[in-house]
C-alpha positions, 0 to 999 in steps of 0.5 A: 034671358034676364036673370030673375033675380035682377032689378036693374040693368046692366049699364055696361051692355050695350042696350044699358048705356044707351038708355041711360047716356044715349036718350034726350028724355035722360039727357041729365043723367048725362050731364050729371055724369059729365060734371061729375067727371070734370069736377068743375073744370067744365060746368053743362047746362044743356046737351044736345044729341047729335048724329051718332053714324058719322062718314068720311069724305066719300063713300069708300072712307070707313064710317064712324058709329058713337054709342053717345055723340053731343053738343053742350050749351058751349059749342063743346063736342062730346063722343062717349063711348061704352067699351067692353073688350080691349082692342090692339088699336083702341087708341088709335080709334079713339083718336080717328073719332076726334077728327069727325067733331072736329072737321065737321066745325068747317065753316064756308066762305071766310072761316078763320079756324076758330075750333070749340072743344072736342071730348073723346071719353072712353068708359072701358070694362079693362085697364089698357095692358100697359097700365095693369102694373104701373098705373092704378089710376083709374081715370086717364086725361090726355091732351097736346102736350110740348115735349120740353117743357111738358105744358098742354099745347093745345086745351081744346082737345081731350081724350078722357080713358075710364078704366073700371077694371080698376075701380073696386071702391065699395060704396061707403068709401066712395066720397066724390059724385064722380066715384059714385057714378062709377060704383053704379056704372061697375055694380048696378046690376047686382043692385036690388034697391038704391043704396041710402048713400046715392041720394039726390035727384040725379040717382033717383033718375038714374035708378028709375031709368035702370028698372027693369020691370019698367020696360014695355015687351019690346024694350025687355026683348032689346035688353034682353039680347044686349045682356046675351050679347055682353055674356057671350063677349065676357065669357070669350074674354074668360076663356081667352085669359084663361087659356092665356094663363095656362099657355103662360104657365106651360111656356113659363115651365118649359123656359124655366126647365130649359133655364135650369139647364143651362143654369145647371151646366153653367154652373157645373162648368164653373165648379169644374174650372174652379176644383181644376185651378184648386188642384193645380194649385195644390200640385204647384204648392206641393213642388214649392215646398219640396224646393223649400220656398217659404211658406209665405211665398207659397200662400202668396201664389197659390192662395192656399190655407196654411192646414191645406200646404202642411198637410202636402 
């Protein structure tokens, strides 16, 4: 059931993003996020929403589901998916995603292969485990790259990561529209107004589009369901951090105890070896001096202190 106290929705359930990315009626608020993401790289106009249930090339191949499949005012195709829980082989399905928008653009007859853009974005609720200690960034942009000279290969296709477990920007030092969206995307639920600083037309739509009390029965019963689906997913991954954790902890004392015991016995076979060539040492420097070497020669070989041989 829907929190009492909550205004807005959540846009990380799978119902929220889908209201607000995936519906032509709130087709600019996607286009608002988008340009916001490319920060002029790429202006839209337009989109139009596409088939999001795509199949292989016979009835045995895997099928593909997009929360959001479009095409912009260019020709662009543009896949954004919502992702809540990290998967071993997310990579590997964002990549299989591009190659629907991309052999769907085959033409019949004479067709000399000419390609327009493919986007694969990905809004994901972790960080890819790799990035957690090496990379704060919170937006990944990968391309074709050559390997020698590092240059983009090819520029028409790209695969954008969000990553918002990493973005934790409270709202006033969120400067860029970008950053703004991602403030929403992470905190809207938890919203009970529009904050004064996300103004314009764009949050205004999006904010209107988010309110709860707006919504007939059997939208709220869809909401509904979606927000216990996006419970029971964040609860499994609580539980399973935290038993991870103790897990970690409990394997993490039992190498150490083990660790400390070689270490110890290590140690103690070194201390012992080094006690024994000492009182070798004192045993040799002894019979030296009964023989009446010198006192330096005796130094020399046994590496003994001066107060250590006179007391022999």
């Amino acid at each position: 059931m829907i929190h009492t106290g909550e205004r807005y929705i959540n846009p990380l359930t799978d119902f929220g993003f889908k209201r607000i990315f995936g519906t032509p009626f709130n087709s600019d608020l996607l286009i608002g996020f988008l340009n916001a993401l490319f920060d002029g790289e790429r202006v839209i106009k337009e989109v139009s929403y596409k088939n999001s249930e795509h199949f292989g090339y016979n009835e045995s191949e895997r099928k593909a589901v997009f929360d959001v499949y479009c095409t912009t005012d260019t020709g662009a195709r543009i896949i954004v998916e919502m992702q809540n829980v990290y998967q071993e082989f997310y990579k590997d399905r964002s990549i299989y995603y591009s190659t629907f928008p991309i052999a769907e653009q085959a033409k019949k007859g004479d067709w000399n292969y000419e390609l327009n853009d493919v986007y694969t974005i990905g809004i994901l609720n972790f960080a890819f485990p790799e990035d957690k200690k090496k990379d704060n960034r919170v937006t990944k942009i990968v391309k074709l790259m050559d390997k020698e000279t590092k240059e983009v290969f090819y520029e028409k296709l790209t695969y954008i990561y969000v990553e918002l477990e990493k973005f934790n920007k409270p709202l006033e030092e969120c400067k860029s529209l970008y950053e703004k969206w991602l403030f929403c995307l992470r905190n809207m639920s938890n919203l009970l107004e529009r904050p004064a600083e996300l103004q314009g037309r764009v949050f205004e739509r999006l904010f209107q589009a988010a309110e709860i009390s707006k919504f007939n029965s059997r939208e709220r019963r869809a909401y509904e369901q979606s927000v216990n689906a996006y419970r029971d997913i964040k609860n499994g991954m609580d539980s399973a951090r935290k038993e991870g954790l103790q897990k970690g902890i409990k394997q993490g004392l039992q190498q150490g105890l083990q660790q400390g015991l070689q270490q110890g016995i290590k140690q103690g076979l070194q201390q012992g070896i080094r006690q024994g060539e000492h009182n070798a040492n004192l045993k040799n420097a002894k019979a030296m001096k009964a023989m009446g070497l010198p006192f330096e020669t005796i130094q020399k070989i046994t590496g003994l202190t001066r107060e250590e041989i006179d007391n022999l």
